[in-house]
Structures are given as structure tokens and as C-alpha cells.
C-alpha positions in Angstrom: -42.6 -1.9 -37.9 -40.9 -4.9 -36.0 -42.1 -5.6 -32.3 -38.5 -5.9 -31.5 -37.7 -2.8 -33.0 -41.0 -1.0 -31.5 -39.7 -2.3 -27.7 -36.7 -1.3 -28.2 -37.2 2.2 -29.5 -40.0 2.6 -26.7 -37.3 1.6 -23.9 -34.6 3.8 -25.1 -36.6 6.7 -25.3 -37.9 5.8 -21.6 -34.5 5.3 -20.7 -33.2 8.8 -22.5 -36.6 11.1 -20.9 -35.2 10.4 -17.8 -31.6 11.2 -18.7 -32.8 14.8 -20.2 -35.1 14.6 -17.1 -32.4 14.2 -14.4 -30.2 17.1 -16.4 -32.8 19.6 -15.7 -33.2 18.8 -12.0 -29.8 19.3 -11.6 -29.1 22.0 -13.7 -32.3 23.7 -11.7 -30.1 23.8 -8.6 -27.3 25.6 -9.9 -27.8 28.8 -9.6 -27.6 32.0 -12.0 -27.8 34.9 -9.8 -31.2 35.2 -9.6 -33.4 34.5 -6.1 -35.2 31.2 -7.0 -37.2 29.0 -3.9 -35.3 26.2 -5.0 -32.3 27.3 -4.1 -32.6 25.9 -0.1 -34.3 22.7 -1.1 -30.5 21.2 -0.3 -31.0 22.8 3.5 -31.5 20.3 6.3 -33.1 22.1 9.5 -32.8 20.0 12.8 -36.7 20.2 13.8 -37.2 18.6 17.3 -34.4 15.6 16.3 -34.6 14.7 13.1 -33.3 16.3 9.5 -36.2 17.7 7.8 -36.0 19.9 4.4 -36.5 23.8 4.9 -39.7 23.5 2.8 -41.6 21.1 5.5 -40.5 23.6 8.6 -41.5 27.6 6.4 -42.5 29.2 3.2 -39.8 29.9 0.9 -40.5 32.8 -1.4 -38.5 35.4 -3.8 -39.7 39.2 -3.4 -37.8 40.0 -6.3 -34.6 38.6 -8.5 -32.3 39.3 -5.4 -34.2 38.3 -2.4 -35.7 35.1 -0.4 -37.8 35.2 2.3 -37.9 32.3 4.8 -41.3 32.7 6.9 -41.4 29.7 9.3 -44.4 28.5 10.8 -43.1 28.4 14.2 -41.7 31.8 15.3 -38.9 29.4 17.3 -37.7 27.8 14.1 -36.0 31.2 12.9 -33.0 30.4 14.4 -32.4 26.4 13.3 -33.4 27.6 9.8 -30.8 30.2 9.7 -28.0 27.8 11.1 -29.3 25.2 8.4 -28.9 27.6 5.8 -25.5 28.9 7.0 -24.5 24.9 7.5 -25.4 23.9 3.6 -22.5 26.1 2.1 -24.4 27.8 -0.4 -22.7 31.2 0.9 -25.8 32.6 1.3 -26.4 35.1 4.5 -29.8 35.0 6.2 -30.9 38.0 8.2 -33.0 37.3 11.1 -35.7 40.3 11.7 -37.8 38.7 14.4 -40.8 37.4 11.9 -38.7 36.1 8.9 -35.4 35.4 7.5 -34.1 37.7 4.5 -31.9 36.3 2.4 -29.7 38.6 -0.2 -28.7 36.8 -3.2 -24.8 38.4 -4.0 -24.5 38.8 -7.8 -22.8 36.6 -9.1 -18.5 37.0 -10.1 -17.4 36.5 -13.8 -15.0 33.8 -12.2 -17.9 31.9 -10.2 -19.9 32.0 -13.7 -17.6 30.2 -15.7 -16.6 28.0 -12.4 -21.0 27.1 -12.7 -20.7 27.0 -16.7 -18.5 24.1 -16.3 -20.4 22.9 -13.8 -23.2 22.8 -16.0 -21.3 21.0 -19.1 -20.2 18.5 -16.6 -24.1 17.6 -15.7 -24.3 17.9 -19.7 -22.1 15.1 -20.1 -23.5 13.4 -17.7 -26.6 13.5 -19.5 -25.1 12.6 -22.6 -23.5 9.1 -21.2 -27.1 8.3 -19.7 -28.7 8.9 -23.3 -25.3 7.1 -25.1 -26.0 3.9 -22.5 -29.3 3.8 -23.8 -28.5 3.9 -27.2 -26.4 0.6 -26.0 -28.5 -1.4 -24.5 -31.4 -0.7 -27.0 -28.8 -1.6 -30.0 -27.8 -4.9 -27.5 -31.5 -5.8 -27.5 -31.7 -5.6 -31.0 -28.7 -7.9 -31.9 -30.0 -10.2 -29.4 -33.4 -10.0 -31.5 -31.5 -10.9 -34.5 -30.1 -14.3 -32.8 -33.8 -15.3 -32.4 -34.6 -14.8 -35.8 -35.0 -11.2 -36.5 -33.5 -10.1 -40.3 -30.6 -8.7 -41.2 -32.5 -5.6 -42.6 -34.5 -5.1 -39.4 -31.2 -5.0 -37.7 -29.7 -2.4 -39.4 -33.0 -0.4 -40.0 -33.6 -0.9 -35.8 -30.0 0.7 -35.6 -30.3 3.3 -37.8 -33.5 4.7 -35.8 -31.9 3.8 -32.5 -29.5 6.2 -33.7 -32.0 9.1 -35.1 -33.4 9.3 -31.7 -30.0 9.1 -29.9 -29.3 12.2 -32.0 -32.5 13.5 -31.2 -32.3 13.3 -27.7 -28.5 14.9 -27.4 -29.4 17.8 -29.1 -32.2 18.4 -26.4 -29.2 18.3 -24.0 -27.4 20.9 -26.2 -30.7 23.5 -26.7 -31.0 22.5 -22.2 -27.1 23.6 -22.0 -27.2 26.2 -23.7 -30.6 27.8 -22.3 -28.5 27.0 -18.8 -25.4 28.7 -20.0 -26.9 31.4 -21.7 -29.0 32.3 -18.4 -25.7 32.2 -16.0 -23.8 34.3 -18.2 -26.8 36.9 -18.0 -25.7 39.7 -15.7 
């Protein structure tokens, strides 16, 4: 195979993991009813001045599919963490017993499911104009390739497997989305 052809395939792809990548952080932070740790990675708690994540300040742990439990390490951070988690809009409710905060997850509505499906398609999308850019500039590379000398044929067959992994690659975002949709719609 064509060096050209080999760099520009190995770019793309580089280019595209991290699209498919990036979908499935963000997809991991929408929620589908179920008590999950990374729920409060979002929460900012105001430790001695400055902004720190909840995970530097306690443990974050789920007892079951419906409940977190925030154990600080300082007995004096209960509070702050509970104001934190009130403050990040994630309309979750801590309950302060003295030694930890206990967090019910509500289940979730059938509206505020299809409000996070469509969430979900919109990261989708997302995903799908990061992998379609990358289909761009390794088809740009190529054509530049073929003003330096590269064949006709090597063009076209560069193309043509730019393309096969482009199609490869969105329908990993499809099987992610629907895994993600499938999972939210689960009662």
C-alpha cells in the first residue's frame, strides 16, 4: 500500500478513536436512572478557597442502583459537599446523617427520558461530524498527495478506503447510541 495512503488512513482513524472516544465520555454523564459515581464528577466543592472536584474532598460510592453515598474525609466537609451538590443542578437531594451524605436517585419520567434520548442523539451527531471531519482532511491529504505525484488509481483506491473506515467508524457511533438509548429507556 501507498505511504500516503498508509498516513493518511493511520491519521483518520487517530482522528475518528477520539471522536468515538469523546462520545462515550459524554454519553457516560448522562444519566439513565441508575446510581453511578460518575454522576458528581461535574460537582465543584469550595475546599478551604479554591474549586476542587467532589472526588479529591470524599469517596463516592453506589449501595445499590438507586443510592450514592458521599463519605468525606473530613467530617467538616459534609456540609460544602452537599451545597456543591445542590449548586450543580443535577436535581439530586443529599441527605446529611452526621457521617455521610445519602443521595436518592429519583427514577427517571418518560418525558425526562426522551428529553436525555435526544440528548444523547445530539452528542451522536456530534460524534458523527468529528468522524465526517476526519474523513475530510484525510481525503484533503490525499489529493494533496496526488499534486506531488501520487496516481490517479491510488487516489481513488485512498478514497475509497478513507471511506470504508468512515463507515466503519459511524456505525460504532450507531451500536454506542443505541446501547445509550436502549439503557435510558430501561425502566
Amino acid at each position: 500500500m501507498n505511504e500516503e495512503i498508509q498516513m493518511a488512513l493511520e491519521e483518520a482513524r487517530d482522528k475518528m478513536d477520539k471522536a468515538i472516544a469523546r462520545l462515550e465520555g459524554e454519553l457516560s454523564k448522562i444519566r439513565a436512572g441508575k446510581a453511578h459515581p460518575s454522576m458528581l464528577e461535574s460537582v465543584r466543592v469550595d475546599y478551604y478557597g479554591s474549586q476542587t472536584p467532589v472526588s479529591q474532598v470524599a469517596n463516592v460510592n453506589s449501595t445499590d442502583a438507586r443510592t450514592l453515598v458521599v463519605q468525606p474525609w473530613e467530617k467538616g466537609m459534609l456540609d460544602p459537599i452537599a451545597t456543591g451538590i445542590i449548586n450543580a443542578n443535577l436535581g439530586l437531594n443529599p441527605m446529611n446523617n452526621g457521617e455521610v451524605l445519602i443521595i436518592n436517585i429519583p427514577p427517571l419520567t418518560e418525558e425526562r427520558r426522551r428529553e436525555l434520548g435526544k440528548r444523547a442523539r445530539s452528542e451522536g451527531e456530534g460524534a458523527r461530524v468529528g468522524i465526517r471531519n476526519a474523513r475530510k482532511d484525510a481525503n484533503d491529504f490525499l489529493k494533496e498527495a496526488k499534486n506531488d505525484g501520487m496516481s490517479e488509481d491510488d487516489l481513488k483506491k485512498g478514497e475509497q478506503m478513507v471511506q470504508e473506515l468512515t463507515d466503519k467508524y459511524v456505525s460504532k457511533v450507531e451500536s454506542v447510541l443505541s446501547a445509550k438509548e436502549a439503557d435510558i429507556m430501561t425502566i
